[in-house]
Predicted model as a PDB file, atoms N, CA, C, CB and O in Angstrom, pLDDT in the B-factor column:
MODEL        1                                                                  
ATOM      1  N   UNK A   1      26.767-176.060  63.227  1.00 93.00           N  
ATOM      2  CA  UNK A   1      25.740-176.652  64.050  1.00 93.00           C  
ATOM      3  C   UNK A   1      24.968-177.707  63.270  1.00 93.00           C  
ATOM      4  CB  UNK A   1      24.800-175.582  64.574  1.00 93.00           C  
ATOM      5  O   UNK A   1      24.642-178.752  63.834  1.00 93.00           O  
ATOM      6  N   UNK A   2      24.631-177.451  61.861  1.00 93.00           N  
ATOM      7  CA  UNK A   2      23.568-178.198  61.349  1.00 93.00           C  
ATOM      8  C   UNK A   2      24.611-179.886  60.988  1.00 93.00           C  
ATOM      9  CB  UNK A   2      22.748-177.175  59.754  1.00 93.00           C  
ATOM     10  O   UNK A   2      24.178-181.035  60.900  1.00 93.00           O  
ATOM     11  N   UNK A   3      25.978-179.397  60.862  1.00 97.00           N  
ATOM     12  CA  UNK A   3      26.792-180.482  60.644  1.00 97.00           C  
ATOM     13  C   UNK A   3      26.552-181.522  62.027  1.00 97.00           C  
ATOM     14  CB  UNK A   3      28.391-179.909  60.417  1.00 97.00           C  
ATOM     15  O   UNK A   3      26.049-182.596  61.698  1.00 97.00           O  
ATOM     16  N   UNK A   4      26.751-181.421  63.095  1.00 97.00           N  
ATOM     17  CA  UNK A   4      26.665-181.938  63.933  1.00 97.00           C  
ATOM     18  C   UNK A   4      25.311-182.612  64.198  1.00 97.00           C  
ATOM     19  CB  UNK A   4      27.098-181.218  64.641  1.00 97.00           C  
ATOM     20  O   UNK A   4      25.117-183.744  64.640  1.00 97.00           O  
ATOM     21  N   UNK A   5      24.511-181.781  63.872  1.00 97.00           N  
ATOM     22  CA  UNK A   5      22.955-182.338  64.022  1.00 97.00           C  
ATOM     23  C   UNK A   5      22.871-183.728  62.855  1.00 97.00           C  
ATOM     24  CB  UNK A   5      21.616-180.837  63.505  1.00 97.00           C  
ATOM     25  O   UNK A   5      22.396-184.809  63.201  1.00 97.00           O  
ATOM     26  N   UNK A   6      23.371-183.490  61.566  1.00 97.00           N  
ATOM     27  CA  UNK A   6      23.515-184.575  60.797  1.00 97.00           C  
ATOM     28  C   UNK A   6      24.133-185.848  61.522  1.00 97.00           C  
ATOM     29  CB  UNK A   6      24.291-184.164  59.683  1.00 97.00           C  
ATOM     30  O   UNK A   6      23.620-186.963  61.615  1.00 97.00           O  
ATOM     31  N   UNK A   7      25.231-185.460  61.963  1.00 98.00           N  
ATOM     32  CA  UNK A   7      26.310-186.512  62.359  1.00 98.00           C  
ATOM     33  C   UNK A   7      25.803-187.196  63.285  1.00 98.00           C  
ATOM     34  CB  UNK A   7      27.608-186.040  62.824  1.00 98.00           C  
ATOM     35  O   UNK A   7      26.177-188.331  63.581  1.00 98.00           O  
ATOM     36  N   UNK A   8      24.692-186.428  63.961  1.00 98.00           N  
ATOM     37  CA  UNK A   8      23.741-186.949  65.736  1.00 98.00           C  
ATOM     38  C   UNK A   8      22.624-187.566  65.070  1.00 98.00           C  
ATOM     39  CB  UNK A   8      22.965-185.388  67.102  1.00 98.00           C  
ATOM     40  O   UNK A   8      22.052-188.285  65.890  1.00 98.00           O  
ATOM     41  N   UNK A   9      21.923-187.613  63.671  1.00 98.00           N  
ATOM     42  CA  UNK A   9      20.909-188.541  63.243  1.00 98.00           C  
ATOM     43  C   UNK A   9      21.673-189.102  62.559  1.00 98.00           C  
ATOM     44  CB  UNK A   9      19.690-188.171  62.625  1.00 98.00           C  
ATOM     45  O   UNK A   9      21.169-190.223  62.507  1.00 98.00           O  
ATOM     46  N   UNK A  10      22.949-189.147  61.716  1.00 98.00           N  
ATOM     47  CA  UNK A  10      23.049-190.441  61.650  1.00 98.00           C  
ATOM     48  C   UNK A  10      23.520-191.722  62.577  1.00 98.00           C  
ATOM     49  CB  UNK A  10      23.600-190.411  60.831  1.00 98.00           C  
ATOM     50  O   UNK A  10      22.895-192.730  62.906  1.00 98.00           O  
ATOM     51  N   UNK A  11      24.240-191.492  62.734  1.00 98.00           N  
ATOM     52  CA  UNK A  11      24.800-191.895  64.251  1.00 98.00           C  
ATOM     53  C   UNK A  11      23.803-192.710  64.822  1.00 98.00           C  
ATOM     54  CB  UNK A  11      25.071-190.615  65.305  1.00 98.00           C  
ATOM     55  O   UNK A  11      24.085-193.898  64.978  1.00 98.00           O  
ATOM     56  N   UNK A  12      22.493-192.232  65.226  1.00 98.00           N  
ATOM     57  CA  UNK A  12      20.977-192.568  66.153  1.00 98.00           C  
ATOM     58  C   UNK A  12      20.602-193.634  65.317  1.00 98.00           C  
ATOM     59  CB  UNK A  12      19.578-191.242  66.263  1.00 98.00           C  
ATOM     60  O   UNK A  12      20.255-194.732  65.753  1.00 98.00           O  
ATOM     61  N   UNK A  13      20.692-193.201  63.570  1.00 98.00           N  
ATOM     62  CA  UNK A  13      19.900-194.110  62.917  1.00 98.00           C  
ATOM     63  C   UNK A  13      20.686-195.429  62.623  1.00 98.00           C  
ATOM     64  CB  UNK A  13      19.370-193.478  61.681  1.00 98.00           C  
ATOM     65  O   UNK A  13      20.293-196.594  62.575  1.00 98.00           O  
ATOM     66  N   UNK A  14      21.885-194.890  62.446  1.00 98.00           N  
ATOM     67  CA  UNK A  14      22.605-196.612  63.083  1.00 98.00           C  
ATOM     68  C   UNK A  14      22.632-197.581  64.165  1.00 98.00           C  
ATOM     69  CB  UNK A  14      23.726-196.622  63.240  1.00 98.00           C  
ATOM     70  O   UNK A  14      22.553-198.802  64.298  1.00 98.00           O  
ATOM     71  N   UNK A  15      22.752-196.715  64.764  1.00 98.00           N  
ATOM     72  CA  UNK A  15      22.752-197.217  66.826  1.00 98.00           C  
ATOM     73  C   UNK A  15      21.111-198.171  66.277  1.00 98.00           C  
ATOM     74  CB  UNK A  15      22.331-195.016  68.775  1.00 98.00           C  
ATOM     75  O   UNK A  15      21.058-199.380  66.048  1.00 98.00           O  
ATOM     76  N   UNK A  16      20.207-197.403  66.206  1.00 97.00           N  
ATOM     77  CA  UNK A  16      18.917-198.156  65.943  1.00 97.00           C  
ATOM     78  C   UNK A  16      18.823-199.295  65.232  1.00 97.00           C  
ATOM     79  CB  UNK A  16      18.098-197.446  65.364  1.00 97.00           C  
ATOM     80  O   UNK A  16      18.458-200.425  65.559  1.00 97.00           O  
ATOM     81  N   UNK A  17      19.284-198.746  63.993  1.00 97.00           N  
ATOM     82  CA  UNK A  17      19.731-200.354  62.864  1.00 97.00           C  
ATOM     83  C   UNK A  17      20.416-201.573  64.030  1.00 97.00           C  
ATOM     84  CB  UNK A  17      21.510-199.855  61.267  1.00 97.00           C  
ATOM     85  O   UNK A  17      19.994-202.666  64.409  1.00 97.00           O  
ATOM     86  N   UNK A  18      21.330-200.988  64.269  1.00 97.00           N  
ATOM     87  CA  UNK A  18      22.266-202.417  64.431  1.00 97.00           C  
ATOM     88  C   UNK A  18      21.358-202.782  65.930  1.00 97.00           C  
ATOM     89  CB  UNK A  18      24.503-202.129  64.667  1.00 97.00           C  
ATOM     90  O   UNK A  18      21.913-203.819  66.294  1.00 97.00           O  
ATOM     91  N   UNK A  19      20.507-202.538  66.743  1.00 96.00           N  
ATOM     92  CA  UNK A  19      20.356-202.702  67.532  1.00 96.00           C  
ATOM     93  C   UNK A  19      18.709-203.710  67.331  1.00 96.00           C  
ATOM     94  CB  UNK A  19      20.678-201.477  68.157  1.00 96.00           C  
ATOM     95  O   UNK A  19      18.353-204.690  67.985  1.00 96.00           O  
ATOM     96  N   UNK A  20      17.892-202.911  66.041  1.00 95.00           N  
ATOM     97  CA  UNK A  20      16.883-203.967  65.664  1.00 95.00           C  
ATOM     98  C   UNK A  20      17.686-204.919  64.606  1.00 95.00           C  
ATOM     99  CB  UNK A  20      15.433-203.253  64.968  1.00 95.00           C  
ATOM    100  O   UNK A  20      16.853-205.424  63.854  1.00 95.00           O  
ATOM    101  N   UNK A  21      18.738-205.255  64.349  1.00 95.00           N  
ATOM    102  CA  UNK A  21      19.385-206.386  63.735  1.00 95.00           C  
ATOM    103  C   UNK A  21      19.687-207.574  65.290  1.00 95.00           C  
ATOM    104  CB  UNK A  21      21.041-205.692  62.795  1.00 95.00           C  
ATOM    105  O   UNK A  21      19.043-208.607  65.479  1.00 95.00           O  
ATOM    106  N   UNK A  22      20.369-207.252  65.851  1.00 94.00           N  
ATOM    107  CA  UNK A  22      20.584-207.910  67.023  1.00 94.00           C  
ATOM    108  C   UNK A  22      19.210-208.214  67.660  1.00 94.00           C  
ATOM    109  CB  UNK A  22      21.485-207.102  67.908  1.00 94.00           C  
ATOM    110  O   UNK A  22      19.705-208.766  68.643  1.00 94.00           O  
ATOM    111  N   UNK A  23      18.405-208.266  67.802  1.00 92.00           N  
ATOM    112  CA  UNK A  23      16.667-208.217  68.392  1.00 92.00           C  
ATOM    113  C   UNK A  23      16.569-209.632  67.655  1.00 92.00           C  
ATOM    114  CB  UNK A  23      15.266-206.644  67.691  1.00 92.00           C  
ATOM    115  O   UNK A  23      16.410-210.792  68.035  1.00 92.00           O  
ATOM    116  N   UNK A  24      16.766-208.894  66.224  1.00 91.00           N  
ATOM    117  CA  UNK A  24      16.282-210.150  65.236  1.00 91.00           C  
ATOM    118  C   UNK A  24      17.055-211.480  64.911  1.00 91.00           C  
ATOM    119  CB  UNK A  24      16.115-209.609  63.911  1.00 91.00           C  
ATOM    120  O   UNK A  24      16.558-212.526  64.494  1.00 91.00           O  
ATOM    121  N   UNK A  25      18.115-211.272  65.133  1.00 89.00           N  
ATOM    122  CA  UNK A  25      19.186-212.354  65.512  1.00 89.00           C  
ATOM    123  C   UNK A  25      19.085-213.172  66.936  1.00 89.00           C  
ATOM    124  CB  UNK A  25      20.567-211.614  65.531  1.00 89.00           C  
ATOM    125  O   UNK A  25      19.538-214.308  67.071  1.00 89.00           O  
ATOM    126  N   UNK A  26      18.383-212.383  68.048  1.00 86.00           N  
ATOM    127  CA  UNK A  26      18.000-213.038  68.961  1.00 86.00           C  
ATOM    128  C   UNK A  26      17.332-213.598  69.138  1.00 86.00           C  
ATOM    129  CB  UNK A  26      17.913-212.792  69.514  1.00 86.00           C  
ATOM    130  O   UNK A  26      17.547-214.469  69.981  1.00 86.00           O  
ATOM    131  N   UNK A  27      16.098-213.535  68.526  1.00 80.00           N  
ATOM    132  CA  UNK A  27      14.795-213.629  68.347  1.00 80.00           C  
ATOM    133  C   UNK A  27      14.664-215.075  67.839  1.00 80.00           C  
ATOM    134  CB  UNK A  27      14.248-212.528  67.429  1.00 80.00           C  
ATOM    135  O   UNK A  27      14.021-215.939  68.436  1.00 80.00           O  
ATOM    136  N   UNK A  28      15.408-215.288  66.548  1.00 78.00           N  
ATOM    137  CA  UNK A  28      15.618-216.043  66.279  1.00 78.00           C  
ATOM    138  C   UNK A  28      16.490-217.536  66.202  1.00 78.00           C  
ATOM    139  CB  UNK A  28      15.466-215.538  65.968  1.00 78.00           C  
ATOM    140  O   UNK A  28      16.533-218.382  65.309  1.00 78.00           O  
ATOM    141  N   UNK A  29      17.010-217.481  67.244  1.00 72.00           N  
ATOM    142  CA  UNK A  29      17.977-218.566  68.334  1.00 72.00           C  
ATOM    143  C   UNK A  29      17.118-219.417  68.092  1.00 72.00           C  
ATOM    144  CB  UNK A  29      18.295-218.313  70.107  1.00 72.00           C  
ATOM    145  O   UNK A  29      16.037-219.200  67.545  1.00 72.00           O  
ATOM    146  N   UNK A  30      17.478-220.326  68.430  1.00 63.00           N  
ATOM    147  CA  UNK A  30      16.896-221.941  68.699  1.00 63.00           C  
ATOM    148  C   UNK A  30      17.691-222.487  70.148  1.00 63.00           C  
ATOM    149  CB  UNK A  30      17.414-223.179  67.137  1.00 63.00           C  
ATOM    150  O   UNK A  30      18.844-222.257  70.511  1.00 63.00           O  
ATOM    151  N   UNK A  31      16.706-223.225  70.762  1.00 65.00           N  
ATOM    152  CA  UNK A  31      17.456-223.940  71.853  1.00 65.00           C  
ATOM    153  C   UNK A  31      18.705-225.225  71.372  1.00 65.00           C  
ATOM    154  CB  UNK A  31      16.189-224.655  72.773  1.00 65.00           C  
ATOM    155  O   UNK A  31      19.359-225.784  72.253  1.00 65.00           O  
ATOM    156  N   UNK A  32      18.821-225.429  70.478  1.00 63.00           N  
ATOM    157  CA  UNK A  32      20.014-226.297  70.200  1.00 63.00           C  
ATOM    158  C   UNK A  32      21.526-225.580  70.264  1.00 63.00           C  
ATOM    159  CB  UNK A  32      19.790-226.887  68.744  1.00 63.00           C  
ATOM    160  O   UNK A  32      21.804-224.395  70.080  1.00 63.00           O  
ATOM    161  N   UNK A  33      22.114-226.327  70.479  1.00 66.00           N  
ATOM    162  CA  UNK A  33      23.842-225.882  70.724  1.00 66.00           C  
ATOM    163  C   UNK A  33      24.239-225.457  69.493  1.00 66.00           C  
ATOM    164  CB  UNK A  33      24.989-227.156  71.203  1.00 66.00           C  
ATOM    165  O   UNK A  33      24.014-226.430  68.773  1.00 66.00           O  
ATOM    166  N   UNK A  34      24.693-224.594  68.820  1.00 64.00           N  
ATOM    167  CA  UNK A  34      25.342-224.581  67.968  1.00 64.00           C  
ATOM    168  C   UNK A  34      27.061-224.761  68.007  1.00 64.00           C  
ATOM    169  CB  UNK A  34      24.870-223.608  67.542  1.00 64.00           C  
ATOM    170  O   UNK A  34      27.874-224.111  68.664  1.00 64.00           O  
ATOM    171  N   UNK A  35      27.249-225.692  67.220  1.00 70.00           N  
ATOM    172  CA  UNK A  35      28.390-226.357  66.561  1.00 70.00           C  
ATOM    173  C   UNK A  35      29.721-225.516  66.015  1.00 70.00           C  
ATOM    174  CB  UNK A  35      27.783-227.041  65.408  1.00 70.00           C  
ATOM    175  O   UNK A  35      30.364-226.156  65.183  1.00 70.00           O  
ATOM    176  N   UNK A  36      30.138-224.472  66.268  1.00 74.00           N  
ATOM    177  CA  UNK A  36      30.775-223.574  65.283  1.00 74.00           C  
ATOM    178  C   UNK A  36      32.668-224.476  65.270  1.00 74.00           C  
ATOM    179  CB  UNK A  36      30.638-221.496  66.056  1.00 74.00           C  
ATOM    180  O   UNK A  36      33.431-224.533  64.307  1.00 74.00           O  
ATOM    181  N   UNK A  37      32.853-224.935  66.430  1.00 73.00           N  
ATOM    182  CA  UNK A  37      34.254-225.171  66.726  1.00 73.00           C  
ATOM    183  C   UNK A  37      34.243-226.745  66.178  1.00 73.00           C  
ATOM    184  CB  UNK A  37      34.709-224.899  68.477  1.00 73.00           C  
ATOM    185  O   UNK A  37      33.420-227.653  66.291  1.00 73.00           O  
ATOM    186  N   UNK A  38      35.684-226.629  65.462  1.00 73.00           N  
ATOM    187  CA  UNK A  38      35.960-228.450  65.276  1.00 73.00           C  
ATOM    188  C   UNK A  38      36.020-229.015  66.770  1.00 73.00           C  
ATOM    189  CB  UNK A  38      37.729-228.933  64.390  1.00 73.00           C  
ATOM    190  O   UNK A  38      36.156-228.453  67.857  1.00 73.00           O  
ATOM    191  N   UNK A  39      35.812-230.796  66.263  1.00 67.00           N  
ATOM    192  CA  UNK A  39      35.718-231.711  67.130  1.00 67.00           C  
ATOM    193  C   UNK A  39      36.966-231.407  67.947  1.00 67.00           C  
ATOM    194  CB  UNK A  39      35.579-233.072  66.531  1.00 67.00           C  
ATOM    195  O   UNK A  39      37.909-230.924  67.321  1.00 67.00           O  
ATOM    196  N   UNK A  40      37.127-231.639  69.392  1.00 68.00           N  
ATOM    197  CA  UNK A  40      38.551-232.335  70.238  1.00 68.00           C  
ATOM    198  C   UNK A  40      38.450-233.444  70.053  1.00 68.00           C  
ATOM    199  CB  UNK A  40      38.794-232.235  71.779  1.00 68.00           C  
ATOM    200  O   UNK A  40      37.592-234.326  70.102  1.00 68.00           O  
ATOM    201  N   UNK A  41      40.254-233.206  69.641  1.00 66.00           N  
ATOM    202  CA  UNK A  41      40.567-234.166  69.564  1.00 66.00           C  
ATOM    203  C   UNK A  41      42.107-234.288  70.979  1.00 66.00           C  
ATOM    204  CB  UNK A  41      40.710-234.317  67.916  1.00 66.00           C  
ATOM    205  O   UNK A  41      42.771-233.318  71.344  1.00 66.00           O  
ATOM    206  N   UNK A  42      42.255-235.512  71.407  1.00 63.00           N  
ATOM    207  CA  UNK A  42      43.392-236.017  72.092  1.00 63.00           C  
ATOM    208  C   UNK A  42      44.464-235.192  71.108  1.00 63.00           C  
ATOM    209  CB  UNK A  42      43.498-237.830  72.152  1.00 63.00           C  
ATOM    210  O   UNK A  42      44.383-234.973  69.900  1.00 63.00           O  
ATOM    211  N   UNK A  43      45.113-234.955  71.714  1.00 62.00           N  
ATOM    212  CA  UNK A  43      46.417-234.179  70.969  1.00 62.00           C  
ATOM    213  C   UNK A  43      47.830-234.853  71.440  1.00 62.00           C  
ATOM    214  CB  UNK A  43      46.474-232.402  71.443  1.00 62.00           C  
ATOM    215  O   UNK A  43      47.678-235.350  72.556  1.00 62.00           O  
ATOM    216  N   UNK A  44      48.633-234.957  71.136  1.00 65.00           N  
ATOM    217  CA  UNK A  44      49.670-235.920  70.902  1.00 65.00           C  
ATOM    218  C   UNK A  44      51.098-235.037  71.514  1.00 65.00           C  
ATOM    219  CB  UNK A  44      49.711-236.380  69.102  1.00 65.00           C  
ATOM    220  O   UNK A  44      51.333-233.946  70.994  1.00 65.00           O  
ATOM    221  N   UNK A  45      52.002-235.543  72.602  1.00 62.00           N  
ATOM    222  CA  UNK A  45      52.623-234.672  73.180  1.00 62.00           C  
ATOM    223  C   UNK A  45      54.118-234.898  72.282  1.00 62.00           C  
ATOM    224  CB  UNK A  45      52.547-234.885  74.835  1.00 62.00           C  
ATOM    225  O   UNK A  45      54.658-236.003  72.254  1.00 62.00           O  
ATOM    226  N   UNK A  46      54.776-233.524  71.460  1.00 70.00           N  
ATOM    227  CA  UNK A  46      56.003-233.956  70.347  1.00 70.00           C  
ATOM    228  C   UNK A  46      56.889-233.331  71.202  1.00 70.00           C  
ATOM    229  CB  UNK A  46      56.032-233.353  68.583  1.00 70.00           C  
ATOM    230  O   UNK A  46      58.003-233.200  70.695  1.00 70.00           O  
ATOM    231  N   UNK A  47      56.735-232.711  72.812  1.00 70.00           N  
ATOM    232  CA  UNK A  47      58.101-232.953  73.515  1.00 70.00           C  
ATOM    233  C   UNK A  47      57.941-233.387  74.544  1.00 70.00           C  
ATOM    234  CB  UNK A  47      58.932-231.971  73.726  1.00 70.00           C  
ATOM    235  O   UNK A  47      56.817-233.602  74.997  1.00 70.00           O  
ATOM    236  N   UNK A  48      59.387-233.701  75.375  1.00 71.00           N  
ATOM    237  CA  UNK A  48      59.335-234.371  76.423  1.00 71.00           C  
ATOM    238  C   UNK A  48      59.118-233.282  77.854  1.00 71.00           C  
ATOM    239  CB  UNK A  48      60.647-235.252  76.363  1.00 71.00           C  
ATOM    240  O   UNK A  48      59.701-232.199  77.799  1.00 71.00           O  
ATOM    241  N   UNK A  49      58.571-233.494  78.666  1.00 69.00           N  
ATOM    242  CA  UNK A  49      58.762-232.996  79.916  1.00 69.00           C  
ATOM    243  C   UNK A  49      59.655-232.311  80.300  1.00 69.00           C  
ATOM    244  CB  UNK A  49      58.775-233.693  80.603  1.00 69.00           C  
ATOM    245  O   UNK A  49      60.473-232.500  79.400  1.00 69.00           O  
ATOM    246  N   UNK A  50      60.188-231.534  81.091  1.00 67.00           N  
ATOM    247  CA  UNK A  50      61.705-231.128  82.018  1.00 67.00           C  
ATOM    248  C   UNK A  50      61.327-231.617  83.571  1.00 67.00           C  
ATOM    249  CB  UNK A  50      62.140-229.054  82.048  1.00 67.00           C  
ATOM    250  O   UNK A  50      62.149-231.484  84.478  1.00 67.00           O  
TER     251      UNK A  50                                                      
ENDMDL                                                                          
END                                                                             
């Protein structure tokens, strides 16, 4: 029993962590776009049609 009770606070105290990490990651957004992907580019067709 007491094993399980461990496994149920830690468990909680993670769920909690990662959940005030995400808060704070939100929190902190900015209204600008972020950039993560390279530019498009036109891409160049190396076969022909059927």
């Amino acid at each position: 029993m007491w094993v399980s009770v461990l496994f149920l606070v830690v468990f909680a105290a993670l769920l909690a962590m990662t959940s005030l990490w995400l808060w704070r990651q939100q929190a902190r957004r900015t209204d600008e776009p972020v950039r993560h992907a390279a530019p498009r580019r036109t891409t160049w067709r190396r076969h022909a049609n059927a």
